[in-house]
N, CA, C, O and CB atoms as a CASP TS submission, in Angstrom:
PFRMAT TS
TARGET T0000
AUTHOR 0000-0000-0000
METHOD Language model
MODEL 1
PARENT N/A
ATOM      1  N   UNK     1     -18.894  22.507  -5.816  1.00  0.00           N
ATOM      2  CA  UNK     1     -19.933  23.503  -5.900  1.00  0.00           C
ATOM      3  C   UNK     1     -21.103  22.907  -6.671  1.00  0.00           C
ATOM      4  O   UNK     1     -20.695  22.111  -7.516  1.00  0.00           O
ATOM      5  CB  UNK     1     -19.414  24.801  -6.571  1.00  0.00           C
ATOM      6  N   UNK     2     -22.444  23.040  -6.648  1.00  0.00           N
ATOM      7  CA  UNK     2     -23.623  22.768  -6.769  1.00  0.00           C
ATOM      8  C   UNK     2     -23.744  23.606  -7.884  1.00  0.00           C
ATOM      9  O   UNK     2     -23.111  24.643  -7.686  1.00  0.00           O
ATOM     10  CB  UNK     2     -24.462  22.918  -5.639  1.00  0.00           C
ATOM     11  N   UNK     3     -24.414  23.579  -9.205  1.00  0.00           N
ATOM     12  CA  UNK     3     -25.545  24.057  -9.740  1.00  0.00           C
ATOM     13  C   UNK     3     -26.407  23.311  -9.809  1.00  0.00           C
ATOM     14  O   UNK     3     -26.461  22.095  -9.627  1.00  0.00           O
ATOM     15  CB  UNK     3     -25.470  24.509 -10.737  1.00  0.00           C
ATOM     16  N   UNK     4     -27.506  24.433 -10.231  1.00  0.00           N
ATOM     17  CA  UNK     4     -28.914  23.944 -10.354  1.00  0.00           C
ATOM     18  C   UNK     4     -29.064  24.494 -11.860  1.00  0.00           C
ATOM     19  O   UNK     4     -28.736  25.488 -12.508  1.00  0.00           O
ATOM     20  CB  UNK     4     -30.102  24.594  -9.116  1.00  0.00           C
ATOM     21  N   UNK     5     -29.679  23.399 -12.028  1.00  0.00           N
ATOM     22  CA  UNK     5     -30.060  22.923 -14.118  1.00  0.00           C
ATOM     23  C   UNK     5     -31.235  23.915 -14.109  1.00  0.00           C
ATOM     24  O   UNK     5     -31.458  24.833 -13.320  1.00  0.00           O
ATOM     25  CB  UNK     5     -30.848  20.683 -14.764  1.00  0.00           C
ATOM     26  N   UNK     6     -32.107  23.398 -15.454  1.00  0.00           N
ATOM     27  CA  UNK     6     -33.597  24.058 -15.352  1.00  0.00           C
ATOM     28  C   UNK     6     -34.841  23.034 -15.181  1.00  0.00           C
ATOM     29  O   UNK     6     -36.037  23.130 -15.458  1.00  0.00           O
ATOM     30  CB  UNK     6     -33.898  24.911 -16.754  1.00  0.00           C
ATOM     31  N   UNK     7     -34.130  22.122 -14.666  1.00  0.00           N
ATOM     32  CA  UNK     7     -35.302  21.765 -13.936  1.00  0.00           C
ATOM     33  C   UNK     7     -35.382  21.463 -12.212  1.00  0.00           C
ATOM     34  O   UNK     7     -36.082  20.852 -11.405  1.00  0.00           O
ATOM     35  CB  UNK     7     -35.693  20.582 -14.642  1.00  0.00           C
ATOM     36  N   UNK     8     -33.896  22.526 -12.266  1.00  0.00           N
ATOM     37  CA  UNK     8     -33.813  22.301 -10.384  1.00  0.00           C
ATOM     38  C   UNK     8     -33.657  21.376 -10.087  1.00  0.00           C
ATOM     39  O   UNK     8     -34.179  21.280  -8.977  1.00  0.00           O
ATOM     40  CB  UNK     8     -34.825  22.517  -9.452  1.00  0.00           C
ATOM     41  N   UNK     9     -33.277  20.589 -10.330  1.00  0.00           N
ATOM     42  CA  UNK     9     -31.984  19.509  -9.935  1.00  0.00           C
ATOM     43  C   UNK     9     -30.969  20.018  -9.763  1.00  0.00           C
ATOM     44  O   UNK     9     -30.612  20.933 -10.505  1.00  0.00           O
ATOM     45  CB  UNK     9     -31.573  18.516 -10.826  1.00  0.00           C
ATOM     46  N   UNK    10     -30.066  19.506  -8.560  1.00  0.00           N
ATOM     47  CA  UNK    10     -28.652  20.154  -8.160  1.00  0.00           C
ATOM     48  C   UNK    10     -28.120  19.151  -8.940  1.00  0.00           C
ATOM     49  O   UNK    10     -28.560  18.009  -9.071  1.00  0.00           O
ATOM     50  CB  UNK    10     -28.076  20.297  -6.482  1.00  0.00           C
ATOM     51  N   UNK    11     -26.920  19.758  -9.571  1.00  0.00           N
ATOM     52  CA  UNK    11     -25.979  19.066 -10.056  1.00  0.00           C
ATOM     53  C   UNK    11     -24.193  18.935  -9.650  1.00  0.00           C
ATOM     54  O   UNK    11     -23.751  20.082  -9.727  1.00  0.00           O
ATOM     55  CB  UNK    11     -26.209  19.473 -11.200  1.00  0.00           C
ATOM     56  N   UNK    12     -23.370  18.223  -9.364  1.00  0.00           N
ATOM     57  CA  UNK    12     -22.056  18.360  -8.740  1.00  0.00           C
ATOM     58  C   UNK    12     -21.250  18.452 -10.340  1.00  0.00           C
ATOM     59  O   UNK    12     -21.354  17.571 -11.193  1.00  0.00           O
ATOM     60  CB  UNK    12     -21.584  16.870  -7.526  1.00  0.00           C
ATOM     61  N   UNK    13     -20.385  19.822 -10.510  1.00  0.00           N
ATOM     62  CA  UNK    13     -20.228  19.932 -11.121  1.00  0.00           C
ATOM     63  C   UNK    13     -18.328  18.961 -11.712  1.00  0.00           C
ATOM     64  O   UNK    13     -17.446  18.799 -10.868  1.00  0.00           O
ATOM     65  CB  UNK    13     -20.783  21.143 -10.937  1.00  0.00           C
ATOM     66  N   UNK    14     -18.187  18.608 -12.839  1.00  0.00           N
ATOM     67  CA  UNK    14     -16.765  17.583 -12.790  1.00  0.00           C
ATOM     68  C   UNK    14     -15.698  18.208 -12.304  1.00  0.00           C
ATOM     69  O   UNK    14     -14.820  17.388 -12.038  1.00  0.00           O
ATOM     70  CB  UNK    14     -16.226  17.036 -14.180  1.00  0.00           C
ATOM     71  N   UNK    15     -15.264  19.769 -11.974  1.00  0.00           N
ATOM     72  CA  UNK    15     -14.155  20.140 -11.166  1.00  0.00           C
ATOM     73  C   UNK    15     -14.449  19.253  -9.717  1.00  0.00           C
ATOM     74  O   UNK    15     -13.726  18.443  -9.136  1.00  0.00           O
ATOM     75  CB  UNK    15     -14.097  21.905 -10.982  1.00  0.00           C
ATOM     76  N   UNK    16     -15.325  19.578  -9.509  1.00  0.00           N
ATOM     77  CA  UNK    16     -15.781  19.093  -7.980  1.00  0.00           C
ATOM     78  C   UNK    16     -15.106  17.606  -7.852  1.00  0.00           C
ATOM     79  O   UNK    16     -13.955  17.234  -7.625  1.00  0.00           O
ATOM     80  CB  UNK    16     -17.694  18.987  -7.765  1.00  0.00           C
ATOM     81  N   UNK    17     -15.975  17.125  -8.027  1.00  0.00           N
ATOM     82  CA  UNK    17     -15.444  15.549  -8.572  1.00  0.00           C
ATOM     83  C   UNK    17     -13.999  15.300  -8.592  1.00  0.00           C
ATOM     84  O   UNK    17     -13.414  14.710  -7.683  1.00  0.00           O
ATOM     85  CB  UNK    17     -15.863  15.240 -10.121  1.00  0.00           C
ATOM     86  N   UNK    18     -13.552  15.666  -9.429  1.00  0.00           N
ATOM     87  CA  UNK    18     -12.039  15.379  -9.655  1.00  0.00           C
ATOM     88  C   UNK    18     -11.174  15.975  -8.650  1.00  0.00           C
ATOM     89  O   UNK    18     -10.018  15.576  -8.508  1.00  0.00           O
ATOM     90  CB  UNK    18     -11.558  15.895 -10.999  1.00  0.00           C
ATOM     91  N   UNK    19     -11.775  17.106  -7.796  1.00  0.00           N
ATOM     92  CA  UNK    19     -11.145  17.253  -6.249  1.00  0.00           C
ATOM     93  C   UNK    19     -10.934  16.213  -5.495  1.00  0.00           C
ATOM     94  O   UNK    19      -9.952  15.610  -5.061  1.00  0.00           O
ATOM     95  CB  UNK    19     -11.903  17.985  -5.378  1.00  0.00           C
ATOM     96  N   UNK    20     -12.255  16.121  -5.424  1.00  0.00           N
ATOM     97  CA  UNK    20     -12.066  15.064  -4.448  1.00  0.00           C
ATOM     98  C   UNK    20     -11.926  13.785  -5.046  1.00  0.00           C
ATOM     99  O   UNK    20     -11.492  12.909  -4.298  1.00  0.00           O
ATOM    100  CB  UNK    20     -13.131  15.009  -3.517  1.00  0.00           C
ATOM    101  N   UNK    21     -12.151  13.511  -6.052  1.00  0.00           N
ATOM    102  CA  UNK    21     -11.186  12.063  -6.366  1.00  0.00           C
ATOM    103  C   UNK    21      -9.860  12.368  -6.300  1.00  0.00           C
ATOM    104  O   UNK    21      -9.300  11.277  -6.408  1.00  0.00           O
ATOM    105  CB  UNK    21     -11.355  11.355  -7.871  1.00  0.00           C
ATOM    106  N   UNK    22      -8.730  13.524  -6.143  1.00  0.00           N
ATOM    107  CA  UNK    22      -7.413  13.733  -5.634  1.00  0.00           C
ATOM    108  C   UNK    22      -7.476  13.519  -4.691  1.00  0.00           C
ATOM    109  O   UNK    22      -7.270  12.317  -4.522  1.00  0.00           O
ATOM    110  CB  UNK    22      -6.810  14.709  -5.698  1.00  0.00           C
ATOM    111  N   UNK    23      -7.693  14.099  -3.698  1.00  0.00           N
ATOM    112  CA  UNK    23      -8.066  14.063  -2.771  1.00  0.00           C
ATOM    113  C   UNK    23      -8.095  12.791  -1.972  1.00  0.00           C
ATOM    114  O   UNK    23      -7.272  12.768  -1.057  1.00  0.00           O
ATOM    115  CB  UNK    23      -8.933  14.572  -2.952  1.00  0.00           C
ATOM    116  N   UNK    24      -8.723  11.909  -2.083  1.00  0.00           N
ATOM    117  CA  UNK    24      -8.981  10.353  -1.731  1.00  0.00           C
ATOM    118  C   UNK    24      -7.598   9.867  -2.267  1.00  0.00           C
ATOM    119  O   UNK    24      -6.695   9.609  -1.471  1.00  0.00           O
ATOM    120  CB  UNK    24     -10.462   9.528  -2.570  1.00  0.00           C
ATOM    121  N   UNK    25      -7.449   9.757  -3.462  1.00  0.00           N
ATOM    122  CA  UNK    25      -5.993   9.212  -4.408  1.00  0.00           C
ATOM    123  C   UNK    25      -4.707   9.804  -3.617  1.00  0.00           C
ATOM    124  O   UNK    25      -3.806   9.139  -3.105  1.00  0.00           O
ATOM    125  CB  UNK    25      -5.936   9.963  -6.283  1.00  0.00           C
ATOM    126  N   UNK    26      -4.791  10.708  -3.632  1.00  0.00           N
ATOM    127  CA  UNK    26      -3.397  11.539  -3.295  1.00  0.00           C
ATOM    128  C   UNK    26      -3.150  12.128  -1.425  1.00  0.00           C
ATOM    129  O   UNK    26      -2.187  12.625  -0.843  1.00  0.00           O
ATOM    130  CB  UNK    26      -3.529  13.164  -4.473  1.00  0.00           C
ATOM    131  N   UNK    27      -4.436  11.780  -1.022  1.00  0.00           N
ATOM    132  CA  UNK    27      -3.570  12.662   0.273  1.00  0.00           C
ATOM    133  C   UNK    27      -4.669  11.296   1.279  1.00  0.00           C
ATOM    134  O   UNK    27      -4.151  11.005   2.357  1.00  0.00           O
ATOM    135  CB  UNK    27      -4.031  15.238   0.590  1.00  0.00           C
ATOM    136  N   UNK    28      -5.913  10.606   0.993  1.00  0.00           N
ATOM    137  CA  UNK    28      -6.180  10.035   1.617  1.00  0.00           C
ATOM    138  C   UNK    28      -5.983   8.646   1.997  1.00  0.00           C
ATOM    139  O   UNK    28      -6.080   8.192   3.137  1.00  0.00           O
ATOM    140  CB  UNK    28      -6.815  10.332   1.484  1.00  0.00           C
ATOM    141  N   UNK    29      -5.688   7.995   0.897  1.00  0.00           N
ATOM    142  CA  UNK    29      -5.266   6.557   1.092  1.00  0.00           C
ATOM    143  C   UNK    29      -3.708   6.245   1.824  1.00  0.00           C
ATOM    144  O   UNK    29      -3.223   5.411   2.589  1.00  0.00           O
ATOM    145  CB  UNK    29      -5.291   5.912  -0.421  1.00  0.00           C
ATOM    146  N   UNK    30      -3.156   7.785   0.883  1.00  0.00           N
ATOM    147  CA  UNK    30      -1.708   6.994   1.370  1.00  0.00           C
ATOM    148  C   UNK    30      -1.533   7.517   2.870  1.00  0.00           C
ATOM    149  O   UNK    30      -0.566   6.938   3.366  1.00  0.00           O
ATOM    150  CB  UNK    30      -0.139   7.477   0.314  1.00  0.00           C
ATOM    151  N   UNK    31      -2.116   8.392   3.750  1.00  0.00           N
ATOM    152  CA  UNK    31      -1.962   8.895   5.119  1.00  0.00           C
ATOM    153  C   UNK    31      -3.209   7.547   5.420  1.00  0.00           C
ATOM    154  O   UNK    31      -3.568   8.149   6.432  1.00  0.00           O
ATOM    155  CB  UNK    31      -2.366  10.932   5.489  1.00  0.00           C
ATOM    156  N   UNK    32      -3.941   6.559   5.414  1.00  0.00           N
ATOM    157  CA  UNK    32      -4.093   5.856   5.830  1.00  0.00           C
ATOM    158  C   UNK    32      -3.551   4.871   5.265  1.00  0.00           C
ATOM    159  O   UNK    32      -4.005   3.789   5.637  1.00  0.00           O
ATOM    160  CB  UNK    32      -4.942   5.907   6.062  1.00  0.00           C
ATOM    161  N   UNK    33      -2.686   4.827   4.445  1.00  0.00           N
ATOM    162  CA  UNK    33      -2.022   3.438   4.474  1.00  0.00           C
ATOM    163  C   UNK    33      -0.932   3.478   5.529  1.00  0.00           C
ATOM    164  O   UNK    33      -0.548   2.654   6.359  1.00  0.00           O
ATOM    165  CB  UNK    33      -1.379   3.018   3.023  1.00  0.00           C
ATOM    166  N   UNK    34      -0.586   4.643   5.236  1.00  0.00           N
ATOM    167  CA  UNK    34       0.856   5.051   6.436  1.00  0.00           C
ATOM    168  C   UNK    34       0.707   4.705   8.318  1.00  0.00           C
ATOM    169  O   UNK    34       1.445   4.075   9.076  1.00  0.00           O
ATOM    170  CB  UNK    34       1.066   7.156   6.355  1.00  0.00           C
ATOM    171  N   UNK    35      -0.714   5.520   8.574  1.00  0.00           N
ATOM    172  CA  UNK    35      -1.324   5.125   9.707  1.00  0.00           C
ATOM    173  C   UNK    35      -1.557   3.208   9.837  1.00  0.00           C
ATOM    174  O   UNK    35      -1.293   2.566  10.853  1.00  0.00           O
ATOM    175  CB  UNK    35      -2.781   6.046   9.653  1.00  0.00           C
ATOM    176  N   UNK    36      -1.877   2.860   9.072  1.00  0.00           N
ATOM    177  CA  UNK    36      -2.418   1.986   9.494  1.00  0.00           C
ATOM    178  C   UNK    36      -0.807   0.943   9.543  1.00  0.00           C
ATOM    179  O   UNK    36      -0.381   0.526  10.620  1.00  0.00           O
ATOM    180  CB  UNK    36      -3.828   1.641   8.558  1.00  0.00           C
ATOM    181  N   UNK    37      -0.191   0.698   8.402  1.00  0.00           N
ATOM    182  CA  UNK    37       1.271   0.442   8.755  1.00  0.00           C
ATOM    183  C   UNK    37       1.795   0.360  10.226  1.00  0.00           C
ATOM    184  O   UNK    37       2.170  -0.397  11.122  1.00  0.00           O
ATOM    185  CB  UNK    37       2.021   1.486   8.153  1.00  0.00           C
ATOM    186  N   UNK    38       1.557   1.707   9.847  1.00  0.00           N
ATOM    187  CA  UNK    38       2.584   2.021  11.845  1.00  0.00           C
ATOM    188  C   UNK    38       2.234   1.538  12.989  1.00  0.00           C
ATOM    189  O   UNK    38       2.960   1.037  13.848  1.00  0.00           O
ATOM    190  CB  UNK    38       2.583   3.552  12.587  1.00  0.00           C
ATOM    191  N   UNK    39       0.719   1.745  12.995  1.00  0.00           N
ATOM    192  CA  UNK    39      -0.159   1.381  13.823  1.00  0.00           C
ATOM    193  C   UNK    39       0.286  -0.159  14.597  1.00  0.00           C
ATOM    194  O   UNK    39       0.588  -0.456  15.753  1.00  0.00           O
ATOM    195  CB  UNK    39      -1.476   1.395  12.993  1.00  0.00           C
ATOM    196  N   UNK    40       0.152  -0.930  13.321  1.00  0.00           N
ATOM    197  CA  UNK    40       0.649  -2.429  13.116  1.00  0.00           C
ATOM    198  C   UNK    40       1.952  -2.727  13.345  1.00  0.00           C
ATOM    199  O   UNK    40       2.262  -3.513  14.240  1.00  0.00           O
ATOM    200  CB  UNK    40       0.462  -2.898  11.822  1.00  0.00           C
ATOM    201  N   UNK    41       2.768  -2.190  12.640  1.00  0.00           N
ATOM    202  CA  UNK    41       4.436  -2.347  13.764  1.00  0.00           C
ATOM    203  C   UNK    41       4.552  -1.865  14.894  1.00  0.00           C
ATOM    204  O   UNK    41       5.205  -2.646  15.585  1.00  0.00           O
ATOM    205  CB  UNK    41       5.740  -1.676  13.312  1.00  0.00           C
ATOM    206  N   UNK    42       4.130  -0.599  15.677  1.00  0.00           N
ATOM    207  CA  UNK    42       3.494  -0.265  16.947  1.00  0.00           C
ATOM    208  C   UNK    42       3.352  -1.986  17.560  1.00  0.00           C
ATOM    209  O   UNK    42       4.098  -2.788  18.122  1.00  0.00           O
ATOM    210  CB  UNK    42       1.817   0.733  16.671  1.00  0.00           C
ATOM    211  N   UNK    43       2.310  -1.967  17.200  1.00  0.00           N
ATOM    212  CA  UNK    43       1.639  -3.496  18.113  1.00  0.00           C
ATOM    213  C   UNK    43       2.647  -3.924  17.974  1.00  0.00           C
ATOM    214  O   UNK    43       3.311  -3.559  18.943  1.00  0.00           O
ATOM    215  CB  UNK    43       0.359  -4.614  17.642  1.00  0.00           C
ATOM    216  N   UNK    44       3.218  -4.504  17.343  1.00  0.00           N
ATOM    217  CA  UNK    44       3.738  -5.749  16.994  1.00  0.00           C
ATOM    218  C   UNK    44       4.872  -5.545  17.971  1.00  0.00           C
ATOM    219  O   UNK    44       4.993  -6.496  18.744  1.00  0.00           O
ATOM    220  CB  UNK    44       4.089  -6.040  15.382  1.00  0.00           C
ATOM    221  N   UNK    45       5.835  -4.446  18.165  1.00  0.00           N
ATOM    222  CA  UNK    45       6.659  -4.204  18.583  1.00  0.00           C
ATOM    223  C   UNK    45       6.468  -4.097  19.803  1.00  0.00           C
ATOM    224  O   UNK    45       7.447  -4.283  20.526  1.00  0.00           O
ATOM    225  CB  UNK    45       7.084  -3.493  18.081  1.00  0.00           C
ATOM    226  N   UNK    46       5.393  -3.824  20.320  1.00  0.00           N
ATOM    227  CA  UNK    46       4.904  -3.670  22.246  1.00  0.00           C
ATOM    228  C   UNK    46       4.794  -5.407  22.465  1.00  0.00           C
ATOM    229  O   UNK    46       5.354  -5.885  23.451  1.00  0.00           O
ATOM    230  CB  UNK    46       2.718  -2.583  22.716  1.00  0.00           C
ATOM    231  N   UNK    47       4.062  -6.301  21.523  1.00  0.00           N
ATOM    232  CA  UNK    47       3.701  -7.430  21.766  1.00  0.00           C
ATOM    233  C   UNK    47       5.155  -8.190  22.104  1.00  0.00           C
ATOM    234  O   UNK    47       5.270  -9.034  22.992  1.00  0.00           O
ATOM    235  CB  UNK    47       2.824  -7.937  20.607  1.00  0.00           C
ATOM    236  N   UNK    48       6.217  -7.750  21.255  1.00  0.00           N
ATOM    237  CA  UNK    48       7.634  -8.419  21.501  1.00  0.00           C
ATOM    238  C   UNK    48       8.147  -7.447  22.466  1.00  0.00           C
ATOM    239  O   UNK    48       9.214  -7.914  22.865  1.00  0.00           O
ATOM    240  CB  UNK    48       8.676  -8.601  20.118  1.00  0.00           C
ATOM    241  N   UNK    49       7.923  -6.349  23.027  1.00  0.00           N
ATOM    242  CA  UNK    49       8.912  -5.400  24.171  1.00  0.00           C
ATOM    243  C   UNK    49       8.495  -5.983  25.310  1.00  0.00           C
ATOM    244  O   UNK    49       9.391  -6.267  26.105  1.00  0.00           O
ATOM    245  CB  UNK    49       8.680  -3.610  24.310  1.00  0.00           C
ATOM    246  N   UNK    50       6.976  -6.338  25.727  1.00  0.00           N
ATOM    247  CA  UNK    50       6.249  -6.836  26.811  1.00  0.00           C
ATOM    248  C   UNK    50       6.360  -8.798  26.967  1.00  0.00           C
ATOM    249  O   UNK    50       6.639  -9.432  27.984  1.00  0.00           O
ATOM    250  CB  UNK    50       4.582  -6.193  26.479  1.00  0.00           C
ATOM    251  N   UNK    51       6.112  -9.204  25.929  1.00  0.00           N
ATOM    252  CA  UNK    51       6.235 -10.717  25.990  1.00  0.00           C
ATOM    253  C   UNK    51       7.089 -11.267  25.559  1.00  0.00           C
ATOM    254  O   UNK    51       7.276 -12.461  25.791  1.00  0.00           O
ATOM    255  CB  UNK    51       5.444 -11.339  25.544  1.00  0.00           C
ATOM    256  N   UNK    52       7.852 -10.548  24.805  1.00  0.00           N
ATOM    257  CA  UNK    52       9.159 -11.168  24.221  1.00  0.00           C
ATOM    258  C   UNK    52       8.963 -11.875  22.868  1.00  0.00           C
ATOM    259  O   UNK    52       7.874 -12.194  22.392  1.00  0.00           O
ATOM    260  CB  UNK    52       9.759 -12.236  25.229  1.00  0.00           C
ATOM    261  N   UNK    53       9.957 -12.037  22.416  1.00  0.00           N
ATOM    262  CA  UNK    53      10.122 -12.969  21.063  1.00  0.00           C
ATOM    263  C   UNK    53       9.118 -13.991  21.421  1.00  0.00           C
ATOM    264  O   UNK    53       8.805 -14.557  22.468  1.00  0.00           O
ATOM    265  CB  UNK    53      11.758 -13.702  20.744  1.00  0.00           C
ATOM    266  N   UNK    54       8.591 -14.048  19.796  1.00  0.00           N
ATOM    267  CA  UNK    54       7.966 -15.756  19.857  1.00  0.00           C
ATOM    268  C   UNK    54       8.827 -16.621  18.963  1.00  0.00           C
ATOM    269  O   UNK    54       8.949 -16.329  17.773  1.00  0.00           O
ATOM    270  CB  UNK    54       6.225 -15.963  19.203  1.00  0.00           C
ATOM    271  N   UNK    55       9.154 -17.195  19.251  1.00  0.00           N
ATOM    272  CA  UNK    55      10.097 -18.650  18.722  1.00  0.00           C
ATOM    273  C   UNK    55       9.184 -19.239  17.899  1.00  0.00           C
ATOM    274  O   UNK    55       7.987 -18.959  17.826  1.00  0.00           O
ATOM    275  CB  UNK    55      10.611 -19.891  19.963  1.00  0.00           C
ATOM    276  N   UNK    56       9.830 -20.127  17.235  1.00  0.00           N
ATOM    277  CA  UNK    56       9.126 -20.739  16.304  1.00  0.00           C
ATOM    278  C   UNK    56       9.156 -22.281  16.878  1.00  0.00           C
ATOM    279  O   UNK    56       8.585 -23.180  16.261  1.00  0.00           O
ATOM    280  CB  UNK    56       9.751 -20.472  14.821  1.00  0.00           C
TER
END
């Protein structure tokens, strides 16, 4: 939420802030760390279902 000071400047007040720094911390990084994980064994796993093992 916004106030405005006295010289009318909006200001973001520190509840605000600390929302959404949870927010990012707690529900956003780790649902894209998770996505992006999966995403990546996904591939990885079509790349070996379709072409097969790569040997070394």
């Amino acid at each position: 939420m916004k106030h405005k000071n006295d010289n009318n400047q909006s200001i973001t007040s520190k509840s605000d802030e600390f929302k959404a720094l949870g927010f990012i911390i707690f529900i956003l990084f780790p649902v894209l760390s998770v996505a992006f994980v999966g995403s990546y064994g996904f591939i990885i796993w079509m790349i070996q279902a379709f072409g097969g093992v790569v040997s070394h």
